[in-house]
RODO-2510 file (C-alpha; in nm, 4 decimals, decimal comma):
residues 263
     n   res          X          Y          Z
     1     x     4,2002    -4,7813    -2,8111
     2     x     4,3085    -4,8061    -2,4223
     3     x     4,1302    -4,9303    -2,1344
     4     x     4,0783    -4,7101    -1,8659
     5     x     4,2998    -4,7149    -1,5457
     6     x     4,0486    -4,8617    -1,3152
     7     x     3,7102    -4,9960    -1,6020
     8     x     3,5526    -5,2369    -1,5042
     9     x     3,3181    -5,4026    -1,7504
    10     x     2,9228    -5,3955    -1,7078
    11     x     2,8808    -5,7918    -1,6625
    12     x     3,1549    -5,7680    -1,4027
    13     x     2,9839    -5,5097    -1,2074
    14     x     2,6730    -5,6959    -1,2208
    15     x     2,8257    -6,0348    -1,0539
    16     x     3,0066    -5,8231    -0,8624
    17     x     2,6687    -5,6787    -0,6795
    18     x     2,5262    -6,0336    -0,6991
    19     x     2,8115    -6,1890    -0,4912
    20     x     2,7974    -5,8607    -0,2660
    21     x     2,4193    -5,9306    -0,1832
    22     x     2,4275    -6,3068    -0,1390
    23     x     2,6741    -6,2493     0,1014
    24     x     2,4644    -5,9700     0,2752
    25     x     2,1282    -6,2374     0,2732
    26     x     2,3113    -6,5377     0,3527
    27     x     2,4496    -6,4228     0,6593
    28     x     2,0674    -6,3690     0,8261
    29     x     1,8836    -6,6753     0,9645
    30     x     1,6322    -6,8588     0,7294
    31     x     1,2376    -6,7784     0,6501
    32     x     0,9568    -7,0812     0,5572
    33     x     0,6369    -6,9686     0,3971
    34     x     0,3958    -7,3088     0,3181
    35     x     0,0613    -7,3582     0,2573
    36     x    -0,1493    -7,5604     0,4886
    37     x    -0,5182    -7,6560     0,5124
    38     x    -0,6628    -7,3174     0,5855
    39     x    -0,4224    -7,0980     0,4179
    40     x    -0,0786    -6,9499     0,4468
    41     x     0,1758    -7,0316     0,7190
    42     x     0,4956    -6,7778     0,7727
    43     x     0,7667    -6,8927     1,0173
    44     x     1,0628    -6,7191     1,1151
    45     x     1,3390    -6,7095     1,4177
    46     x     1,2991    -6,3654     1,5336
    47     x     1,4324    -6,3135     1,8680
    48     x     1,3644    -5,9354     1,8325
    49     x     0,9244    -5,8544     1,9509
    50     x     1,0116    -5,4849     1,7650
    51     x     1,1583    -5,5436     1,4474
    52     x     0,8989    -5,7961     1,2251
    53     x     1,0725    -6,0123     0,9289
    54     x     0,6451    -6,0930     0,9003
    55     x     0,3699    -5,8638     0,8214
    56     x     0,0492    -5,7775     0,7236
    57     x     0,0446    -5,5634     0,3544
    58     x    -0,3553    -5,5814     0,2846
    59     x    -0,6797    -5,7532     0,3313
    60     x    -0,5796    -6,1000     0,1971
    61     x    -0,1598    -6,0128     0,1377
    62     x     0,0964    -6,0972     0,3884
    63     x     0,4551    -6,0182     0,3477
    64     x     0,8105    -6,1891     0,4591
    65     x     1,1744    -6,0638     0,4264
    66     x     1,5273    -6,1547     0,4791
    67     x     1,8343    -5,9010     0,4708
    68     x     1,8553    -5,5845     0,5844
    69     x     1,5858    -5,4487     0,7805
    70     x     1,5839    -5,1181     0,7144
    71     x     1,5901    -5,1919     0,3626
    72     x     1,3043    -5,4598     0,3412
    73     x     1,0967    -5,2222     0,5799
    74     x     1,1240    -4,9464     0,3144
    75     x     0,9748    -5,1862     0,0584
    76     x     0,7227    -5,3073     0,3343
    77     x     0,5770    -4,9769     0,3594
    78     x     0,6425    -4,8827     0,0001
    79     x     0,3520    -5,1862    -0,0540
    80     x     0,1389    -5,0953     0,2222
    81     x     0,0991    -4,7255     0,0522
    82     x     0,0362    -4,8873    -0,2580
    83     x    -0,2419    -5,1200    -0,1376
    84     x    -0,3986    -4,8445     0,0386
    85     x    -0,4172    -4,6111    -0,2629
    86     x    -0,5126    -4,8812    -0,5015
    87     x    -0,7892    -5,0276    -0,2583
    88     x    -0,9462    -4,6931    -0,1821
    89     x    -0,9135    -4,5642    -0,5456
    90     x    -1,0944    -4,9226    -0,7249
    91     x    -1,1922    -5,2277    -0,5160
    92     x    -1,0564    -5,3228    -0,2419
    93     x    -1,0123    -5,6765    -0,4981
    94     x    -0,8068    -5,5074    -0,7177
    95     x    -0,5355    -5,5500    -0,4758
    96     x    -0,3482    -5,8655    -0,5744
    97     x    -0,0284    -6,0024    -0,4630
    98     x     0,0849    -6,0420    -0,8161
    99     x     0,0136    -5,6579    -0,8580
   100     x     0,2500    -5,5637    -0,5262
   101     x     0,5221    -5,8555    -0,6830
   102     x     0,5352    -5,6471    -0,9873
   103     x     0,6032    -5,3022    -0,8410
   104     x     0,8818    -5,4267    -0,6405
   105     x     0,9932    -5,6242    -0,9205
   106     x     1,0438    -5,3258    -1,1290
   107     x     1,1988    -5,1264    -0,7582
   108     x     1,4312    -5,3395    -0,7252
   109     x     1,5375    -5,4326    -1,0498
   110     x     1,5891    -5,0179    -1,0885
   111     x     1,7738    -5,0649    -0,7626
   112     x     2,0306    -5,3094    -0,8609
   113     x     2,0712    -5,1413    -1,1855
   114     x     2,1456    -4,8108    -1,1153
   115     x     2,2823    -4,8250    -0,7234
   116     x     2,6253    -4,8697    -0,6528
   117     x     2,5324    -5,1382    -0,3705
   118     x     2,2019    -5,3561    -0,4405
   119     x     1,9322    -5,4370    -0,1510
   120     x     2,0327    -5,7026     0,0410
   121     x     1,6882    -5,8344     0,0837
   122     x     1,4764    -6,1365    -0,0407
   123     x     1,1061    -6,1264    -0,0111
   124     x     0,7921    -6,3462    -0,0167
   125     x     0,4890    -6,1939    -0,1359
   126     x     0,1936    -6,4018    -0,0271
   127     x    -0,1951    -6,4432    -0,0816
   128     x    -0,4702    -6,6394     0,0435
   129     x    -0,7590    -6,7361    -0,1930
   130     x    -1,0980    -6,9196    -0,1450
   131     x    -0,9388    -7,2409    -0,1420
   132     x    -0,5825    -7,3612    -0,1900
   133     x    -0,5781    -7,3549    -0,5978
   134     x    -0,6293    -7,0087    -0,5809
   135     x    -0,3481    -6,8891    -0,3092
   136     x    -0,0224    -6,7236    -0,4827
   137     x     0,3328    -6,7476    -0,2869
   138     x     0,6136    -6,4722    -0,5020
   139     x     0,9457    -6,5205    -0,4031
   140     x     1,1815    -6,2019    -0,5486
   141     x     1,5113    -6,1870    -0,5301
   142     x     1,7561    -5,8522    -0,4551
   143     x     1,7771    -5,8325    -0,8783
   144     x     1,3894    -5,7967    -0,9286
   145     x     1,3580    -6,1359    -1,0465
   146     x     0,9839    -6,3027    -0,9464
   147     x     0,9461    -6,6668    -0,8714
   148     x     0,5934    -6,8265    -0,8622
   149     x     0,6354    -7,0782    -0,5886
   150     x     0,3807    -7,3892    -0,4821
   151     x     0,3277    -7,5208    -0,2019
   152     x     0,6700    -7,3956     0,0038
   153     x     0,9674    -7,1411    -0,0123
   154     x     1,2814    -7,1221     0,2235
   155     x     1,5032    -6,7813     0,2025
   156     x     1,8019    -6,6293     0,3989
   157     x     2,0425    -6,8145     0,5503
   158     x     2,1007    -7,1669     0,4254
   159     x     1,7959    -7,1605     0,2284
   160     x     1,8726    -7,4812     0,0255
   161     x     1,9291    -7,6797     0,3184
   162     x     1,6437    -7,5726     0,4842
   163     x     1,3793    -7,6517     0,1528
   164     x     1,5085    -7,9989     0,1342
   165     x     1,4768    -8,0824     0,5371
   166     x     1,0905    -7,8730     0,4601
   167     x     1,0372    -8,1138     0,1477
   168     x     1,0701    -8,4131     0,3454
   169     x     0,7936    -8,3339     0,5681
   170     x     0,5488    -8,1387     0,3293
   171     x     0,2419    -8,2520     0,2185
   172     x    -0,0827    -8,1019     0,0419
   173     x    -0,3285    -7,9866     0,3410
   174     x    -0,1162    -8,0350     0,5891
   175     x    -0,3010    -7,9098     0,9624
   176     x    -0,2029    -7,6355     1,0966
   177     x    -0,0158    -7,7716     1,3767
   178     x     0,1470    -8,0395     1,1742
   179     x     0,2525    -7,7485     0,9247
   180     x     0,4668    -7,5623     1,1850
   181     x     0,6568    -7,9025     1,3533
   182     x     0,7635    -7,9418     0,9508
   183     x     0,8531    -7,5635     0,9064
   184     x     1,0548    -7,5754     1,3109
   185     x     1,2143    -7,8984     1,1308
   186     x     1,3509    -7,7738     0,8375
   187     x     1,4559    -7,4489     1,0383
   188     x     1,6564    -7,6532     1,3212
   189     x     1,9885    -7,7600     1,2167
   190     x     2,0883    -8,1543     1,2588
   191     x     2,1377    -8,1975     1,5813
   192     x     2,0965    -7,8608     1,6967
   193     x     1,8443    -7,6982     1,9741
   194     x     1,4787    -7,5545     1,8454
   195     x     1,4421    -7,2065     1,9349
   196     x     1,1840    -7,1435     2,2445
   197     x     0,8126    -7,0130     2,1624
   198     x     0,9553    -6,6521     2,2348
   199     x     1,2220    -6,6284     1,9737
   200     x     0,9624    -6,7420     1,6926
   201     x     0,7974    -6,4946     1,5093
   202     x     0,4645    -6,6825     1,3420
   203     x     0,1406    -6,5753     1,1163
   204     x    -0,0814    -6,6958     0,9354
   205     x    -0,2782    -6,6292     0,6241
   206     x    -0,6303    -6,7990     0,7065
   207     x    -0,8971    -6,7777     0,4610
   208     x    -1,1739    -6,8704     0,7132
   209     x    -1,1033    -6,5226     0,8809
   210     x    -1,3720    -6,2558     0,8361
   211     x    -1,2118    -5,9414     0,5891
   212     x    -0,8395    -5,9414     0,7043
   213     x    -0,7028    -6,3287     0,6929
   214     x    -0,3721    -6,2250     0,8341
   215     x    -0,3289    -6,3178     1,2347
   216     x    -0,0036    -6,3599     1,4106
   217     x     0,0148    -6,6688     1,6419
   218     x     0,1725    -6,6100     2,0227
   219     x     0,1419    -6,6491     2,3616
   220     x    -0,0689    -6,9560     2,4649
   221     x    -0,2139    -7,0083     2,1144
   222     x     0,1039    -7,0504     1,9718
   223     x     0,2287    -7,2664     2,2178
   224     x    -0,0784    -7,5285     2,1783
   225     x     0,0212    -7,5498     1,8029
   226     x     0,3788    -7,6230     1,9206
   227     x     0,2320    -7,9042     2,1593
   228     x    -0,0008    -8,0389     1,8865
   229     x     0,2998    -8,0497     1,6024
   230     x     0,4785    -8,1784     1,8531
   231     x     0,3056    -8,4582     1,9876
   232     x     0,1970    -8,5789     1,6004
   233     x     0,5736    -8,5698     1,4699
   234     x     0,6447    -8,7948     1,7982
   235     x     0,3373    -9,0432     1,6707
   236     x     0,4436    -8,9825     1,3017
   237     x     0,7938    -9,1410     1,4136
   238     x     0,6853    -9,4281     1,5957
   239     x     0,4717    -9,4930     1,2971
   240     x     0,7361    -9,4984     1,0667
   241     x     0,9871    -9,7357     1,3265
   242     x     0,6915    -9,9753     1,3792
   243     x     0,6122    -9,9964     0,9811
   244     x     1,0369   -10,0445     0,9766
   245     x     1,0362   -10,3169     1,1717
   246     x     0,7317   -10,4975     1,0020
   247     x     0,9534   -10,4955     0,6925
   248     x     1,2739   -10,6807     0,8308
   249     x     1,2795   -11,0473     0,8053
   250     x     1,1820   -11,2977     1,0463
   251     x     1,4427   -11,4183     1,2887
   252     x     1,5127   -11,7470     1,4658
   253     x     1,3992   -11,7622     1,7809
   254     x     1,6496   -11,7841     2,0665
   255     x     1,8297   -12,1266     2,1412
   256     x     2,0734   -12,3563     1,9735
   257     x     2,1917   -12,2773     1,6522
   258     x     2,0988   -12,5238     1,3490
   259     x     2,3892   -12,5776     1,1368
   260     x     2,2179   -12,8078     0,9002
   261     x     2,4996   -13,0966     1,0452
   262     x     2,3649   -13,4027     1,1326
   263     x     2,6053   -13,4058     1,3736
***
């Protein structure tokens, strides 16, 4: 039996709409979600005040996005509508991230499946619990496919690049403050220029907030965390050189050299 002029086999199509929306996500600058001692943090370079890669889906649920926007705003909305009629329909508690991970698991996975071009999007599905044990972080990809992340995620752009520069300065209940100067590290190139207070776009999930934990950070209050991460990432270094230099051997002191000659 012939081929067809023009077939092109199903697992060839699929890698085909893989490389396509790679491409498409890789070309957009770079998201960090990481929890720190109260919760949550989202930070993204976001020049644009109008168009939000970070947002509020529910009481306790914040969402992030790479890609396309006005294909991860469909899927933004597409949650919030969900939450809403879920919340006011049971509990207000029965509203889980895991539950909003799911449905766009399955809407995208439909998506890449059946569309001849696949979302370009990756998103982060985040929510705060009582105390850090209990927070969830989802990262899903344009296929449907759910990660269950700890601690930290980095998406969009150079994403693996990013994670390891995040790793090195990540630790468990990390302050607020302290969290952002590691998340504006990883997101800064080597040698490259930190984008200005105004071209950040940051929130946080806190769980000491009354009802909704979600609260975007700007303005002065965001620029006093920028000072405070700053100034400890300038006393974390000098640590670090003065505990460097403690470990080098002793040296002579200055003067004639001893050659061990007796003459």
């Amino acid at each position: 039996m012939s081929i067809p002029f023009g077939y092109v086999s199903p697992e060839q199509q699929m890698r085909d709409k893989a490389d396509y929306a790679r491409k498409g996500i890789a070309r957009g600058r770079s998201v960090v979600v990481l929890q720190y001692e109260h919760g949550i943090l989202f930070v993204a370079p976001n020049p644009s005040r109008a168009l939000h890669k970070i947002s509020e889906i529910y009481d306790k649920i914040g969402f992030a996005a790479v890609g396309r926007y006005n294909e991860f705003e469909a899927l933004r909305l597409g949650g919030i509508r969900y939450a809403d009629i879920n919340g006011y329909n049971y509990a207000r508690d029965d509203v889980t991230a895991r539950g909003l991970a799911n449905l766009y698991a399955q809407n995208l996975g439909q998506i890449f499946t059946e569309s001849p071009k696949p979302f370009e999007v990756e998103i982060v599905v985040a929510e705060v619990g009582d105390s850090a044990e209990e927070d969830h972080i989802y990262r899903l990809t344009f296929d449907g496919s759910v990660f269950d992340e700890t601690g930290l995620v980095a998406m969009g752009g150079q994403a693996e690049a990013v994670a390891g520069r995040l790793k090195e300065r990540y630790r468990e209940g990390m302050p607020l403050a302290e969290a952002l100067e590691a998340a504006l590290f990883a997101l800064t190139e080597p040698g490259g220029e930190r984008p200005p207070a105004g071209q950040l776009e940051v929130a946080v999930l806190d769980r000491n907030r009354p009802h909704r934990k979600f609260l975007r950070l700007n303005g002065p209050r965001l620029e006093q965390a920028l000072a405070e991460g700053r100034s400890q990432g300038v006393a974390s270094e000098a640590e670090s050189g003065t505990a460097q230099d403690s470990d080098l051997p002793p040296t002579a002191p200055e003067g004639d050299i001893d050659t061990g000659s007796n003459g």
